[in-house]
N, C-alpha and C positions, 0 to 999 in steps of 0.2 A: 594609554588606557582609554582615552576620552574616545579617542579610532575607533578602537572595538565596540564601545557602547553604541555610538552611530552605527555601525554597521550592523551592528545586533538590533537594532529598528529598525533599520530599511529592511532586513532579510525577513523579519515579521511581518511586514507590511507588505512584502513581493509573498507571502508565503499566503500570508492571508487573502489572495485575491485567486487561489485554488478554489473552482466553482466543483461542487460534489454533484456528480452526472450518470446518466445510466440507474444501473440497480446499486448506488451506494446507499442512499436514504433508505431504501425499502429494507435492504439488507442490515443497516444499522436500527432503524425501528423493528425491526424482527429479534435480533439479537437484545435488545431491549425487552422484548417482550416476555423471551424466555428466560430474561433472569428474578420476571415475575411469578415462573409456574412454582418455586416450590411457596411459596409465600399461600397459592390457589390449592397445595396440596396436591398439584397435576403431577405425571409422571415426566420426565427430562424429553427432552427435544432435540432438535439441532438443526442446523441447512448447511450446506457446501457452498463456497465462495469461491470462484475461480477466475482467471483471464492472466493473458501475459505480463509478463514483469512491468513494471512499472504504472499499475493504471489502479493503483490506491487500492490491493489488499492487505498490506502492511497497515495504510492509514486507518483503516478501518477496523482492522483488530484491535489500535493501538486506541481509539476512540472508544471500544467497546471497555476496553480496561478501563480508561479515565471515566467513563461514565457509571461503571460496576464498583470503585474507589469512590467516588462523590456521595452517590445513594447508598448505597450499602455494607461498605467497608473494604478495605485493603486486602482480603481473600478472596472479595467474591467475585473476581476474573482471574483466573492464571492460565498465564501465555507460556507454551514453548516453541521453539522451530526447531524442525528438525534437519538435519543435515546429511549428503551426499552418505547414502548406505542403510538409513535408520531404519530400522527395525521395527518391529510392535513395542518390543522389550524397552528398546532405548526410547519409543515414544514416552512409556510409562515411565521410565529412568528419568526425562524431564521435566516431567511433570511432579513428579517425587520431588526435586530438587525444586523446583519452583516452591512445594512446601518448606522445604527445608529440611529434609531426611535427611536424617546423618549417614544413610548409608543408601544413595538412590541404586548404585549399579548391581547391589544384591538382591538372589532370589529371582524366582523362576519367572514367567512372567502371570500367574497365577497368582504366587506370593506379591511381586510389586504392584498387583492390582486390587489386592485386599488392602495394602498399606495405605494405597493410595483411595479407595473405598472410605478407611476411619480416618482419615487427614479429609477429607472434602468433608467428614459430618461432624468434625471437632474444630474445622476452621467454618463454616457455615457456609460453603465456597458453589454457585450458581452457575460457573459458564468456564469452562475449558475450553481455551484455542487453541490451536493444534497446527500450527504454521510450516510452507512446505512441505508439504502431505504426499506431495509427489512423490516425494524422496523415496517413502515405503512401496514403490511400484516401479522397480529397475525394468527399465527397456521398455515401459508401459504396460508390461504383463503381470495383470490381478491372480495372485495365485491360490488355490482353497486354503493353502495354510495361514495365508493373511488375513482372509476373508473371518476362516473362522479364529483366528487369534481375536480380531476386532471385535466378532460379535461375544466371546468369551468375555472381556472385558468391560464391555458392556452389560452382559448379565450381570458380574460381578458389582458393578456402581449404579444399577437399577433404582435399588430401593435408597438413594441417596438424592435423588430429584433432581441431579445435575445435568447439565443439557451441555450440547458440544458444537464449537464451529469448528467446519476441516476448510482451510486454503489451501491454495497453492496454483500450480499449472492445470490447463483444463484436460490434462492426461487424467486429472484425480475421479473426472464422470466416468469413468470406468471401473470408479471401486462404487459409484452408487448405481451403477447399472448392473452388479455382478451377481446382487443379492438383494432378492426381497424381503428381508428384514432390515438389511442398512438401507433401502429405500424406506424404509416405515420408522426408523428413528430419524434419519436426516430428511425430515420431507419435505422438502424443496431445496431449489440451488440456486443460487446467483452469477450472472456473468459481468464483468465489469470490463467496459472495451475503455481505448484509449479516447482523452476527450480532443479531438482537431477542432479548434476556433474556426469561423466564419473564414472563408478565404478570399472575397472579395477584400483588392487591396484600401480601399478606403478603409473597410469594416477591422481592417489590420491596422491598417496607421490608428486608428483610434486604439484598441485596445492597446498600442504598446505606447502610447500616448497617455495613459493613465496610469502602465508601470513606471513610465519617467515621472511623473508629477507624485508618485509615492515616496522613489529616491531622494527626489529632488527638497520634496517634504520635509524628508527626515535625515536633510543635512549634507549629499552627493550628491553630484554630479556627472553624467556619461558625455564624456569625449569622442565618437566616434563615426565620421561619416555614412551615411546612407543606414544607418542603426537598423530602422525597421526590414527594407531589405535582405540583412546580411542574417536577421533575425531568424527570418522566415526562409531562408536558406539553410539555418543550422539546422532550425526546429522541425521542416516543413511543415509548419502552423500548428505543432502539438503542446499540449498544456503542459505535460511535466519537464520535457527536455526545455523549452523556453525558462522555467522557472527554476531549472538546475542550472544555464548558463544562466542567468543573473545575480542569484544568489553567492555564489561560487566568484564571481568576476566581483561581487562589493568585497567577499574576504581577501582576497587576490590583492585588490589596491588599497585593503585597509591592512595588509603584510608589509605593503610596502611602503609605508606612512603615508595614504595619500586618500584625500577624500573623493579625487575622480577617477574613475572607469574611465581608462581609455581603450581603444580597441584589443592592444595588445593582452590587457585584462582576459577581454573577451574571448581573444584568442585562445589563450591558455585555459580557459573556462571551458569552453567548447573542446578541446583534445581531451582538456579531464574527463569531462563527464556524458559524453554521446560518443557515436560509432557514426558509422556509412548508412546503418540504416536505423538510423534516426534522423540525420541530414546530411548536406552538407559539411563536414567537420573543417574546414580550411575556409567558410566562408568570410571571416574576417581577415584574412589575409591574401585572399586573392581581388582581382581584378573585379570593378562591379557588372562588366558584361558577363563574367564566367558565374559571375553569383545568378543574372537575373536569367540564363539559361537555364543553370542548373532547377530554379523554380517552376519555370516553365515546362522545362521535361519530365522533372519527378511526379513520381504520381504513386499512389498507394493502395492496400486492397484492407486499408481498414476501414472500419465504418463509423461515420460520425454516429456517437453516443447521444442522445438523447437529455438534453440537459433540465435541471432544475430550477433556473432561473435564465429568463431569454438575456442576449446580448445588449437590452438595452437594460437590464437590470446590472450587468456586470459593469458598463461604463458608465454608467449613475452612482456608482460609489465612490 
């Protein structure tokens, strides 16, 4: 037991050094903002939050909850995602259920849009998120039944002052390009690109030289030759696959009653949770010439985000 609790501080402390980059701030103080309009007596709102998987729109909704729970109560965010198929119907369907309907999958989608109309003005409820939005757009084709399903339901929870955020894949700007009235309730969007560190190798050794002295902090230790290197070959210098092979490799060795990461940790860390195009997935078990090729040749067409705090802000903590 004692394992796990060490491990469960070092993964808060690898987790906590997630720098929020690009449009997350702006898009989280906006979200914020709108869960002030009905308080203003303003009509509901919204923006669209988009970018490929993994570049913190999960984090961001899930911050907009815990912010919406602190200030104003345990209603006034509810989240659903939606899944492979969803419908308008089934969006409302979980959104019902987020209330707690006893009965979300009944009724037309007219009916579960009134219900869910007197459930947001009987819970006091400000901000709906509306998670893989994509999903309502097979093949990527906006259709006018969906179009107007959405704007229907929206009439419907008008006069309830609730404002809405849609996530998901950036296929979803094509439901705010389709129609100018969901451009005029969702007015604005956000893109959220992945964050790539500094890729000068000094400027590398240092940053992963800070995740070790947080480990090391909080009671482990990493075993594993040429570390930064092999790092920067899983990762190719990006923020979240980095901070998913670390976190992953301390539960890894805290499975196996051990307070040090050693490569082979890492190894299995790395197969868990990245592919080929995230890095090199075998860097820690190959050769350190095959690793320092593979850095050298890869190359990417994403674009470094813009960050919040410079890199001497990140290694000063």
């Amino acid at each position: 037991m004692a394992n796990y609790e060490i491990a469960k501080r070092v993964n808060e402390a690898l987790r906590a050094r997630r720098v929020p980059h690009g449009n997350f701030m702006s898009a989280l103080e906006r979200g914020k903002d709108l869960m002030k309009l009905r308080d203003l007596g303003m009509a509901g709102s919204g923006f669209l939050l988009y970018g490929e998987s993994g570049v913190g729109k999960t984090a961001l909704t899930q911050a907009l909850v815990a912010y919406g729970m602190k200030h104003y109560g345990p209603d006034a965010v509810l989240r659903t995602q939606l899944s492979s198929g969803a419908t308008t119907k089934a969006m409302l369907s979980g959104l019902l259920d987020a209330f707690g309907d006893c009965k979300p999958n009944s009724g037309t989608v007219y009916e579960r849009s009134r219900r869910l109309r007197d459930a947001i003005n009987a819970r006091q409820c400000r901000l709906l998120e509306i998670d893989e939005t994509n999903h309502l757009i097979p093949g990527g084709n906006v259709s006018r039944v969906l179009v107007d399903n959405i704007l229907n339901t929206l009439k419907v929870l008008d006069d309830t002052g609730v404002s809405f955020v849609l996530s998901g894949m950036p296929v979803i700007l094509k439901l705010w390009t389709a129609d100018e009235q969901i451009r005029s309730r969702f007015e604005v969007t956000y893109e959220l690109n992945a964050l790539r560190y500094p890729g000068d190798r000094p400027a590398w050794r240092g940053i992963i030289a800070k995740f070790l002295e947080d480990i090391e902090r909080n009671g482990m230790t990493v075993d594993c030759p040429d570390l930064a290197d092999r790092l920067h070959a899983a990762c190719n210098g990006l923020m979240r696959p980095l901070i998913l092979i670390l976190t992953t490799a301390v539960s890894i060795a805290c499975e196996r009653n051990s307070l040090k990461i050693e490569a082979r940790d890492l190894d299995r860390a790395a197969h868990k949770q990245i592919d080929q195009l995230d890095g090199l997935v075998d860097a820690f078990d190959l050769d350190l010439e095959e690793v320092a090729r593979h850095s050298k040749e890869c190359h990417s067409s994403k674009v470094l985000a813009p960050t919040t705090r410079g890199l001497n802000d990140i290694l000063r903590q």
